[in-house]
C-alpha positions as CSV (number, residue, x, y, z in Angstrom):
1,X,96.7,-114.6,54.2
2,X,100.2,-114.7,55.8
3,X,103.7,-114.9,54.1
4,X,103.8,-118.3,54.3
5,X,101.1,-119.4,52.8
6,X,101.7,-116.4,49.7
7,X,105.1,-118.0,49.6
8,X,103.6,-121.4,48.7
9,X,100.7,-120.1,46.3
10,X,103.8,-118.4,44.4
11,X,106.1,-121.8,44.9
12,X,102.9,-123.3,43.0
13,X,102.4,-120.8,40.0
14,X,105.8,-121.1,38.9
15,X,105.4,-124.8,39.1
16,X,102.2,-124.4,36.8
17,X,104.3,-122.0,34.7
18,X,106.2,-124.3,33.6
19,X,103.9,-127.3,33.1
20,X,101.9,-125.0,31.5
21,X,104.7,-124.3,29.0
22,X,105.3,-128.2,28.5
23,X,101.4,-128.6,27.3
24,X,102.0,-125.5,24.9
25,X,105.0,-126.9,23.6
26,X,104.2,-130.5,23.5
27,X,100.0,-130.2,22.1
28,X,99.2,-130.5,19.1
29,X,96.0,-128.9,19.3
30,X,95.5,-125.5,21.4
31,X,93.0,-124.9,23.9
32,X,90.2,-122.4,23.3
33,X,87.0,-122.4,25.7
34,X,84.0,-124.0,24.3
35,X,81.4,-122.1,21.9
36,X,77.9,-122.6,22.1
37,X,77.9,-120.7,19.0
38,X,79.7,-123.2,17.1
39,X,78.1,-126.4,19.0
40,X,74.9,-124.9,18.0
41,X,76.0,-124.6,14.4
42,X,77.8,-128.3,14.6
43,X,74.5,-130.0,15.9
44,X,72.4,-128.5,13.4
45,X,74.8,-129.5,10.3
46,X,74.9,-132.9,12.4
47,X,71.4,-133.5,12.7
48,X,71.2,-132.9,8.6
49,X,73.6,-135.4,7.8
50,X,72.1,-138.5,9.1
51,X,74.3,-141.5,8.6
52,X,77.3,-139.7,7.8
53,X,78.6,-139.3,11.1
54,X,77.8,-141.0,14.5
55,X,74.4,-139.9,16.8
56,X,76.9,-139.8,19.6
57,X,78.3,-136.6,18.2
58,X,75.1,-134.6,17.9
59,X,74.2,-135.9,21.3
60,X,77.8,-134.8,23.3
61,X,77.0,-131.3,21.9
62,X,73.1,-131.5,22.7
63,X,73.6,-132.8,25.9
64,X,76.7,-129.9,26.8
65,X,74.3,-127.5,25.2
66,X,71.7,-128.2,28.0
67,X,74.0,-128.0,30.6
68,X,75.4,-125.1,29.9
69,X,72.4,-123.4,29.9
70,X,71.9,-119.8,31.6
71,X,69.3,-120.0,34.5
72,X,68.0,-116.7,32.3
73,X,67.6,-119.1,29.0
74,X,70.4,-117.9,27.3
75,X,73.7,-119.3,25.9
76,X,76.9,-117.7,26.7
77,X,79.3,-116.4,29.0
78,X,76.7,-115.1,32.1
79,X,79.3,-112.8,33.4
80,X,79.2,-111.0,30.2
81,X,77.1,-108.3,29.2
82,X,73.3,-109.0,27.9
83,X,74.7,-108.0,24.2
84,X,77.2,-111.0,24.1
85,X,75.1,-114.0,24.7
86,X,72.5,-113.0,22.2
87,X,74.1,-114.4,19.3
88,X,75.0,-117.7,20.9
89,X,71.3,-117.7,22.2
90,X,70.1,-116.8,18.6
91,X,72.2,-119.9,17.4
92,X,71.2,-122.2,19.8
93,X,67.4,-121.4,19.3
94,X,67.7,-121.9,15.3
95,X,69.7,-125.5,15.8
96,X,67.3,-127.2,18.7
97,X,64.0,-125.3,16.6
98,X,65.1,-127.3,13.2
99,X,65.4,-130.8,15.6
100,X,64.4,-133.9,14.1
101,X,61.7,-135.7,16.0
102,X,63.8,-138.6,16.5
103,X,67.0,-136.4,17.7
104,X,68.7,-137.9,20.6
105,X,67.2,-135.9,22.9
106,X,64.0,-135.1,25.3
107,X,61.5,-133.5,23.6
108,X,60.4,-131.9,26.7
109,X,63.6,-129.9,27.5
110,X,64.2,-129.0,23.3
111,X,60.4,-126.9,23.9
112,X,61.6,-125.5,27.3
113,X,64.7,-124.7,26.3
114,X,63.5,-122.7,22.5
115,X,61.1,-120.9,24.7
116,X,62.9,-119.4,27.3
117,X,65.5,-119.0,24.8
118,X,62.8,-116.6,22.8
119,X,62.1,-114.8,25.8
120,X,65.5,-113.8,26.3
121,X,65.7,-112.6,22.5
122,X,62.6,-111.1,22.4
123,X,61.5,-109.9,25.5
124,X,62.8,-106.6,24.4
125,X,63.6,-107.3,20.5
126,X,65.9,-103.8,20.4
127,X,68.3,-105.7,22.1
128,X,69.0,-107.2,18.3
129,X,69.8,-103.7,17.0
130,X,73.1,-103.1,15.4
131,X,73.7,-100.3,17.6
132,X,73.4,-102.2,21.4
133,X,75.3,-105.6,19.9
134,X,79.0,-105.4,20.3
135,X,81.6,-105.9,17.7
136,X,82.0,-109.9,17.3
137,X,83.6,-111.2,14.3
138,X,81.0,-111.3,11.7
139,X,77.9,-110.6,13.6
140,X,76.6,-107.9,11.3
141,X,76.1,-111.4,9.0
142,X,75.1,-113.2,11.6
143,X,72.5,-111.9,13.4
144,X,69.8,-111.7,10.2
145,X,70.6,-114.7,8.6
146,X,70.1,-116.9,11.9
147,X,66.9,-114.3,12.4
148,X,65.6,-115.6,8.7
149,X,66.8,-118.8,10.0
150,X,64.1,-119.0,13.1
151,X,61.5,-116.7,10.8
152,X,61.4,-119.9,8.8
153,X,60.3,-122.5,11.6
154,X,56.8,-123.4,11.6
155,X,57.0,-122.7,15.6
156,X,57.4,-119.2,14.9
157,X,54.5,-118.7,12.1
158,X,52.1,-116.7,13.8
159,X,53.0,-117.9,17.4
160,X,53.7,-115.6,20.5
161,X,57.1,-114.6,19.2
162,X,56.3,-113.8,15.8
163,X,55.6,-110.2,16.3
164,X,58.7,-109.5,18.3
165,X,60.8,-111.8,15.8
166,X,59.5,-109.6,12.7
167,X,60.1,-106.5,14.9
168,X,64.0,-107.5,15.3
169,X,64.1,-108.3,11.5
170,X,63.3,-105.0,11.0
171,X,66.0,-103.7,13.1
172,X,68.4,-105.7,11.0
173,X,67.2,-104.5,7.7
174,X,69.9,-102.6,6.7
175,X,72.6,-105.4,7.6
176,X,70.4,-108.1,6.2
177,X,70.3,-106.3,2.8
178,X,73.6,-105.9,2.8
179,X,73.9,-109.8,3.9
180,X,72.4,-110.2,1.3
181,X,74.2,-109.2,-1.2
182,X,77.2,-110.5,-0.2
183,X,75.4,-114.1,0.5
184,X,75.0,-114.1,-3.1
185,X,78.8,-113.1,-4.0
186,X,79.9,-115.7,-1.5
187,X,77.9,-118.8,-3.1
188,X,79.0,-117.3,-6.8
189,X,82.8,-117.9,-5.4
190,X,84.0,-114.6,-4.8
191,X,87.0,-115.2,-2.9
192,X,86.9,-111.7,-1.3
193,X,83.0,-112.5,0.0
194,X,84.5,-115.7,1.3
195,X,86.6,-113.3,4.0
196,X,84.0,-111.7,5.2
197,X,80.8,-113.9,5.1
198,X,80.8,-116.7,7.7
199,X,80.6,-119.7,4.7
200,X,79.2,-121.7,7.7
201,X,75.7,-120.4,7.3
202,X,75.3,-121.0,3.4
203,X,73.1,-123.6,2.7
204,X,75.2,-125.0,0.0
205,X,79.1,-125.1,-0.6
206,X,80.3,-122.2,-2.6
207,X,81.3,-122.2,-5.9
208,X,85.0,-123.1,-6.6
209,X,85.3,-123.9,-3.1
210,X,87.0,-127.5,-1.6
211,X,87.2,-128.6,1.7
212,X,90.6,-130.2,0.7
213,X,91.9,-126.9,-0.2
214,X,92.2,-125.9,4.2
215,X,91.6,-129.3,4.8
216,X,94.6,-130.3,7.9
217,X,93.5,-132.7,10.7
218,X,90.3,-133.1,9.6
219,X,89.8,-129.8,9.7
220,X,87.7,-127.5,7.3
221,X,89.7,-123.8,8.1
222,X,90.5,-124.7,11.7
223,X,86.6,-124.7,12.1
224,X,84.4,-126.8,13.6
225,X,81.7,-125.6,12.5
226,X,82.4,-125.4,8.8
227,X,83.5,-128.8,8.9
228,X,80.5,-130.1,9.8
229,X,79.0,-127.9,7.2
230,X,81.5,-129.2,5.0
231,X,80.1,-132.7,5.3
232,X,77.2,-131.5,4.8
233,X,77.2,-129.8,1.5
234,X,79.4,-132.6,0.2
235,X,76.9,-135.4,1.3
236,X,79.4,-137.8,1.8
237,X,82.1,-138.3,4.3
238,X,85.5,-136.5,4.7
239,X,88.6,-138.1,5.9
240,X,89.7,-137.4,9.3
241,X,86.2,-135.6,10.1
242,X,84.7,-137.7,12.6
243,X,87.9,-138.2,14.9
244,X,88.6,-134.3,14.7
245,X,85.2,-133.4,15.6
246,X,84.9,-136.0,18.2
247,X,88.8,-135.3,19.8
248,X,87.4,-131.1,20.0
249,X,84.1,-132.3,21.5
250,X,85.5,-134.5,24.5
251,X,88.6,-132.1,25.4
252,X,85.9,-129.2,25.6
253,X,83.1,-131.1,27.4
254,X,81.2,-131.4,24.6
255,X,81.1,-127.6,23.3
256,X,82.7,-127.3,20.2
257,X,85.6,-124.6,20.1
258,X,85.4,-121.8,17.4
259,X,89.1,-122.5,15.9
260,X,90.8,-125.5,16.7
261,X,93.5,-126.2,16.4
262,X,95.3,-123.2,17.8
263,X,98.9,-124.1,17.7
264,X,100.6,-121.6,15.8
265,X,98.3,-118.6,17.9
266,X,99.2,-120.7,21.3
267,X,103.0,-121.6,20.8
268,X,103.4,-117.7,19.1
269,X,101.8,-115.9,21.8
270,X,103.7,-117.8,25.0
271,X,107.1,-117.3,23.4
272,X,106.4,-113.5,22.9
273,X,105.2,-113.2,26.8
274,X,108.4,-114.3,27.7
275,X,110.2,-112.4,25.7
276,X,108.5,-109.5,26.5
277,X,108.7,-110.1,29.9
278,X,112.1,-111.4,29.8
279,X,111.4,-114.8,31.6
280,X,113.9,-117.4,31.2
281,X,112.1,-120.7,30.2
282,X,113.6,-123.9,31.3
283,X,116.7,-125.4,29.2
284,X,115.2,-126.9,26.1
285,X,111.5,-125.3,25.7
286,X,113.5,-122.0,23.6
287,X,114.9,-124.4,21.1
288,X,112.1,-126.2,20.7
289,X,109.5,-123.3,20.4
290,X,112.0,-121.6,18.2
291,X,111.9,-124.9,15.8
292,X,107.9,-125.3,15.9
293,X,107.7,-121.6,15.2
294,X,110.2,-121.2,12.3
295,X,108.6,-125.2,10.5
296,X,105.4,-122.9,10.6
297,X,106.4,-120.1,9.4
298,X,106.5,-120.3,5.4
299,X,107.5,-118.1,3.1
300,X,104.4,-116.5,3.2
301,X,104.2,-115.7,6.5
302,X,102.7,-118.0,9.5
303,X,99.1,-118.7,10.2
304,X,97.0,-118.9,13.4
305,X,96.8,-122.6,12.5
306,X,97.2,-125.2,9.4
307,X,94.9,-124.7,7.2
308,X,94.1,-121.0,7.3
309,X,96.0,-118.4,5.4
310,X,98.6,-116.7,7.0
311,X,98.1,-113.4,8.5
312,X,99.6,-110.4,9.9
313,X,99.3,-111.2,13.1
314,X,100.8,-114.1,14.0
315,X,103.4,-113.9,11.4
316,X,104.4,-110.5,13.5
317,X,104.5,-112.5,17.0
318,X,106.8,-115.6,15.0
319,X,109.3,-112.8,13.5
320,X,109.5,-111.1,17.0
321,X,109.9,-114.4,19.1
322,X,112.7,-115.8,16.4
323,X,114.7,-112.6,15.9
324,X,114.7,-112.2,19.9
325,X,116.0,-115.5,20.4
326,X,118.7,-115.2,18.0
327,X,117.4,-117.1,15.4
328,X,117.1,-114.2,12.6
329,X,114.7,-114.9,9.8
330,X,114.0,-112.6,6.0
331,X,111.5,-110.0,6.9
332,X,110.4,-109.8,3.8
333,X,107.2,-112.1,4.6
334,X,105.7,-109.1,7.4
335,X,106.6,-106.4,5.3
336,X,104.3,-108.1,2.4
337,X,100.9,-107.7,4.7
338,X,98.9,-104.4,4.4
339,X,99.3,-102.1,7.1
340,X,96.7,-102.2,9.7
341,X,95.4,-100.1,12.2
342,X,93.9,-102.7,14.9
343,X,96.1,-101.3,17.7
344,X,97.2,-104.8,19.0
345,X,98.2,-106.4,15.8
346,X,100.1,-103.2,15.0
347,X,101.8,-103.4,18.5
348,X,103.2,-106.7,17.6
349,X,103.9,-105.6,14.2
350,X,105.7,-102.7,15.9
351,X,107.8,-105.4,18.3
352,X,108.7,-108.0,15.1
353,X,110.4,-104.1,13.2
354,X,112.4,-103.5,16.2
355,X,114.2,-106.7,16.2
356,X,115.0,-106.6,12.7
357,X,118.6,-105.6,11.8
358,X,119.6,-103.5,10.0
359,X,116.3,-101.2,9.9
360,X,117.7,-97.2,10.0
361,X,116.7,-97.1,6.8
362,X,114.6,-97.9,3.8
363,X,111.0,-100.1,3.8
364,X,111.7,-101.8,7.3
365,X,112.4,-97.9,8.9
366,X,109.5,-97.0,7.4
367,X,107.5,-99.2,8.3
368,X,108.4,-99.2,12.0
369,X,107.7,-95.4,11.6
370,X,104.1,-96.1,10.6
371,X,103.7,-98.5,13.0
372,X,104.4,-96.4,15.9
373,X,102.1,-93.1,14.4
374,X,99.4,-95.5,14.2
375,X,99.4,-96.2,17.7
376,X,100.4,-93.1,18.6
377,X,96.8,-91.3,16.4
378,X,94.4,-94.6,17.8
379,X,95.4,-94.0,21.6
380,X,91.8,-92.5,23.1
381,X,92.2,-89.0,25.2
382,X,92.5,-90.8,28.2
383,X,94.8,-93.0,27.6
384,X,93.6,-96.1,26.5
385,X,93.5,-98.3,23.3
386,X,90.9,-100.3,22.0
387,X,90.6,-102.9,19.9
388,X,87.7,-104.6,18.0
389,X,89.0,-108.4,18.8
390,X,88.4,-108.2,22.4
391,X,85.8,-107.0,24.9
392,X,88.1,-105.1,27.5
393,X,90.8,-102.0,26.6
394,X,93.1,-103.4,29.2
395,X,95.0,-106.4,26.4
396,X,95.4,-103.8,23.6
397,X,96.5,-101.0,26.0
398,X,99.1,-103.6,27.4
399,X,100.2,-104.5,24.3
400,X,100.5,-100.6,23.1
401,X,102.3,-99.8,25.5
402,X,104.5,-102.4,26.0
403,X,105.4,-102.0,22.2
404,X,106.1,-98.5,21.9
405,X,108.3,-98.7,25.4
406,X,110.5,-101.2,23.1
407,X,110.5,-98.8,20.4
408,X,111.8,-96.0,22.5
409,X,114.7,-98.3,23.8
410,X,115.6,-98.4,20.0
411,X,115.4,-95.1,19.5
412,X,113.9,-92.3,21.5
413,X,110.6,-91.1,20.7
414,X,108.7,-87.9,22.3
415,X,105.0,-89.1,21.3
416,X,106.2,-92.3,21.8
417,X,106.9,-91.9,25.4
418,X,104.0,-89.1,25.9
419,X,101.6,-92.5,24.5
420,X,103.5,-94.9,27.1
421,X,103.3,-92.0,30.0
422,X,99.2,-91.1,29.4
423,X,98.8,-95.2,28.8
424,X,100.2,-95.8,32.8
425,X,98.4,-93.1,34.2
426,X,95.4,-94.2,33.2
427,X,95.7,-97.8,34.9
428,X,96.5,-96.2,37.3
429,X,93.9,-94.3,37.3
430,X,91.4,-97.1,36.5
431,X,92.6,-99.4,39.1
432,X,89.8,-101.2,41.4
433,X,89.6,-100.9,45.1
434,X,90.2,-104.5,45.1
435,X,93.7,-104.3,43.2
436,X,92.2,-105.7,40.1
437,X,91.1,-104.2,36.9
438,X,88.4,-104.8,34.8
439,X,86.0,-103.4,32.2
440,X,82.7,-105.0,33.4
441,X,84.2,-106.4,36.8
442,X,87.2,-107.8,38.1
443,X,88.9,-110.7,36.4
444,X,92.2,-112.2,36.1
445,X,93.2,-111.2,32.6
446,X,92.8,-107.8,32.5
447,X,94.3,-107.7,35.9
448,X,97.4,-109.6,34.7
449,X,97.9,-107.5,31.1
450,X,98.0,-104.5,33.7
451,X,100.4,-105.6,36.2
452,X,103.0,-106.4,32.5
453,X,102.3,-103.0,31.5
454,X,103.2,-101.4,34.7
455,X,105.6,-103.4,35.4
456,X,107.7,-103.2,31.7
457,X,106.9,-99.2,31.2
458,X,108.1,-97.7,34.7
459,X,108.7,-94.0,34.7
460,X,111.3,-93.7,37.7
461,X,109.2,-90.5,38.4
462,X,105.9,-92.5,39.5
463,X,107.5,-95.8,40.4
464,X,106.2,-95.4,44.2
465,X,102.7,-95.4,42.9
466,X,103.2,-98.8,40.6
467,X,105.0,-100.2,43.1
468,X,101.6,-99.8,45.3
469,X,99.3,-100.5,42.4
470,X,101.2,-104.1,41.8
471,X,101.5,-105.0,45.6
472,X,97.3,-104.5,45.2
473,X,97.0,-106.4,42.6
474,X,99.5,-109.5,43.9
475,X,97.1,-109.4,46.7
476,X,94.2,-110.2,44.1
477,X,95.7,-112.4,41.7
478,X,96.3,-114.7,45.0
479,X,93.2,-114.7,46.5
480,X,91.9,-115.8,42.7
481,X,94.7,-118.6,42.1
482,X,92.5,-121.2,42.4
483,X,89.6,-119.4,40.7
484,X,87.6,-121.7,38.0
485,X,87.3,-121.4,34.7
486,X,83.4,-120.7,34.6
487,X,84.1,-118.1,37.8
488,X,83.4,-114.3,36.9
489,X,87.1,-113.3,37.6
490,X,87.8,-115.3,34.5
491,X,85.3,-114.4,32.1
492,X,86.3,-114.7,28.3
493,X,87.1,-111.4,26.8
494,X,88.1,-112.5,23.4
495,X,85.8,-111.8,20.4
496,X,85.2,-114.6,18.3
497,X,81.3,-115.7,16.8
498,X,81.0,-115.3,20.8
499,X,83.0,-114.5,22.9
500,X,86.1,-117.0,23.9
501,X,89.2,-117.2,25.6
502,X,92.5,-118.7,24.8
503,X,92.7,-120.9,28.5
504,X,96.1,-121.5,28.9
505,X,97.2,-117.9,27.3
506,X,95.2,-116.1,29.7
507,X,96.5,-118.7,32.6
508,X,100.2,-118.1,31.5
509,X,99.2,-114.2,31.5
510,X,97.7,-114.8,35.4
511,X,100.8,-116.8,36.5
512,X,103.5,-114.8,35.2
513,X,101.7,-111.6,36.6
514,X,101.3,-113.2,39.9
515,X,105.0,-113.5,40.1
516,X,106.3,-110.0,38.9
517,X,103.8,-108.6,41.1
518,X,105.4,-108.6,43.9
519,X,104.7,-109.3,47.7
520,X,101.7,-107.3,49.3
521,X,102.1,-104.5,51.7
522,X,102.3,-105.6,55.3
């Protein structure tokens, strides 16, 4: 590829920079990929509430569902890791093995597809152990209640996958006794069960709980799939239901998303990019992120999206963007969250403390402090961070890094700078022949997370050797510009019931990389 043609491809990212930025700013809704998990658990609420809402919704997600079928049988990414499409596979198999007979779809392809669904699962049933399934939200739930799920279909009594079904079981035991228990404290209306079971798998609503109460939207907790539920165990319809399930269906080709909408997360996590990377964004988009960030950012804090509590995390990234940008707001809603030690979310907990003025002493110094040990004790030997919300090191150890190098330009910090210095050497270190960087293979994301780490945390004394390791990686985040989204250099790396990706987060990651990366070596 010559200059001139690089020249364009870069004349082109910064153009989809920017109309990138316009859809965050302007879109109501976000834009997380698809989850079979959740269009699995959205048919098979569908399909039980006959009447309530339209056949045309049960068969968009039945009908994505069987295209989006691996040529393997399984659901989920295919790029990923044998681990991460069992639990979209499990779901799948439960919601097409409870089908109607009259469900809007060919009986033919249903059989074909539970089967070689099955033999996916069960072809080797330790593949369901706790100890070879990663760390998805939830899945120690999961996994045995959508295994007593299929146990219960009258395909699976005494068939050719009953043996290897009871044999998984038993290698969920422990978890499903545990499930158990906390099944039971979830439908009494224990608020503190209601965090940690997914309320989407009860069979009935539970106790004390309203939809109305994280109703937004039509939206049941920014869930699809406990808004169908919702309907569900309510029996009757729910305002604003059908459009919201219908407007996430079509804008994700029929696969229903795990959170939607994603605002808050979306509009929160651009802004902070940009400060981090200290991008200038076209006249108007700082005031108007700035004034969408601060409406949603209450007294208690801001929340991935309306209707869900607010969190830790995304009220860090708000406090961080608005303080940056000159628009200072009380601290008093971070410092009110529990300390965490999830190295990412402590990062940009880390970031928000460091804007905050005045801070040498008292709670917010303290904090800031903690903030920085944390990361400092949770960085692994070699280097990196890891983090149970995504698949790949590479986004946490970004994010470490990138924090702590902010904390040491507020005030210096030995094991601060010792972190940054062992966190650079080992991308370094870990960088692919190809330029890129990846924990199963190559992709965009992890590439682009790399190339802001490197290219925020510069020691003068190695800067020959970024400088080579981002001229690589320019060279590989062009030749993937045009990449797809189903493509294996963009496979989802976020941890959700399966794993996800936030599109245009990831895309603004890509694009912004591509352009502080540098031009290749002649």
């Amino acid at each position: 590829m010559n200059e001139e043609s690089i020249g364009a491809i870069r004349k082109r990212a910064l153009m989809s920079l920017w109309q990138l930025i316009r859809l965050v700013d302007e879109d109501a809704d976000g834009m997380i990929t698809g989850s079979p998990y959740a269009t699995a658990v959205v048919v098979e609420r569908l399909q039980q509430t006959p009447r309530l809402l339209p056949d045309s919704l049960a068969r968009l997600g039945l009908n994505a569902l069987a295209r989006m079928r691996n040529g393997d049988g399984s659901w989920g990414s295919p790029h990923a890791p044998t681990g991460y499409r069992t639990v979209p596979t499990l779901a799948v198999v439960s919601a097409l093995s409870a089908l109607p007979s009259d469900a809007p779809i060919d009986r033919g392809w249903v059989r074909d597809a539970v089967r070689g669904g099955c033999e996916f699962l069960f072809a080797d049933p330790e593949v369901l152990a706790p100890d070879r399934l990663p760390s998805l939200e939830s899945i120690d739930c999961t996994v045995p209640v959508l295994l007593e799920r299929v146990a219960g279909r009258p395909l699976f009594e005494g068939g050719r996958y009953a043996i290897a079904l009871d044999r998984a079981r038993m290698t969920q035991r422990a978890n499903a006794d545990r499930c158990a228990g906390m099944r039971a404290r979830a439908g009494e209306g224990d608020r503190d069960a209601w965090r940690e079971y997914p309320l989407e798998l009860l069979p009935t609503a539970p106790r004390g709980w309203r939809a109305e109460d994280s109703l937004s939207g039509g939206a049941v907790a920014c869930s699809p799939a406990l808004t169908a539920s919702a309907v569900r165990w309510r029996g009757s319809e729910i305002r604003g239901v059908e459009r919201y399930l219908r407007r996430e269906g079509v804008r994700h080709q029929g696969l229903w998303p795990a959170l939607a909408p994603a605002t808050n997360f979306e509009r929160a996590m651009a802004a902070a990019l940009f400060v981090r990377l200290g991008f200038p964004l076209p006249p108007g988009f700082t005031a108007s992120l700035s004034a969408a960030l601060r409406a949603a950012l209450g007294a208690d804090g801001m929340a991935f999206a309306s209707g869900l509590p607010p969190d830790a995390n995304s009220t860090a990234l708000a406090v961080f963007v608005l303080n940056s940008w000159d628009d200072g707001v009380n601290p008093g809603c971070l410092m009110a969250f529990p300390a965490t030690t999830a190295p990412m979310a402590t990062a940009h907990l880390l970031e928000a403390l460091t804007t905050i003025s005045p801070r040498r002493t008292g709670p917010v110094r303290d904090r800031e402090t903690a903030a920085l040990r944390t990361l400092v004790e949770t960085q692994h030997p070699d280097g990196h961070w890891s983090d149970r919300s995504v698949a790949s090191p590479y986004l946490p150890t970004a994010a470490a890094a990138m924090a702590l190098a902010r904390a040491i330009e507020a005030e210096f910090s030995a094991d601060a700078l010792l972190a940054v210095s062992r966190a650079v050497a080992w991308l370094l270190a870990t960088q692919r022949p190809n330029g890129s960087w990846g924990v199963w293979h190559s992709t965009t994301e992890e590439t682009a997370c790399a190339v802001h780490a490197l290219g925020t945390c510069t020691n003068p004394m190695i800067e020959r050797f970024v400088a080579t390791a981002l001229r690589r990686a320019h060279i590989f985040l062009v030749d993937s510009f045009d990449s797809a989204v189903t493509d294996s250099v963009r496979t989802p790396l976020w941890h959700y019931k399966d794993l996800g990706s936030p599109l245009r987060i990831e895309r603004l990651y890509t694009l912004t990389a591509l352009l502080m990366s540098g031009s290749p070596v002649p």
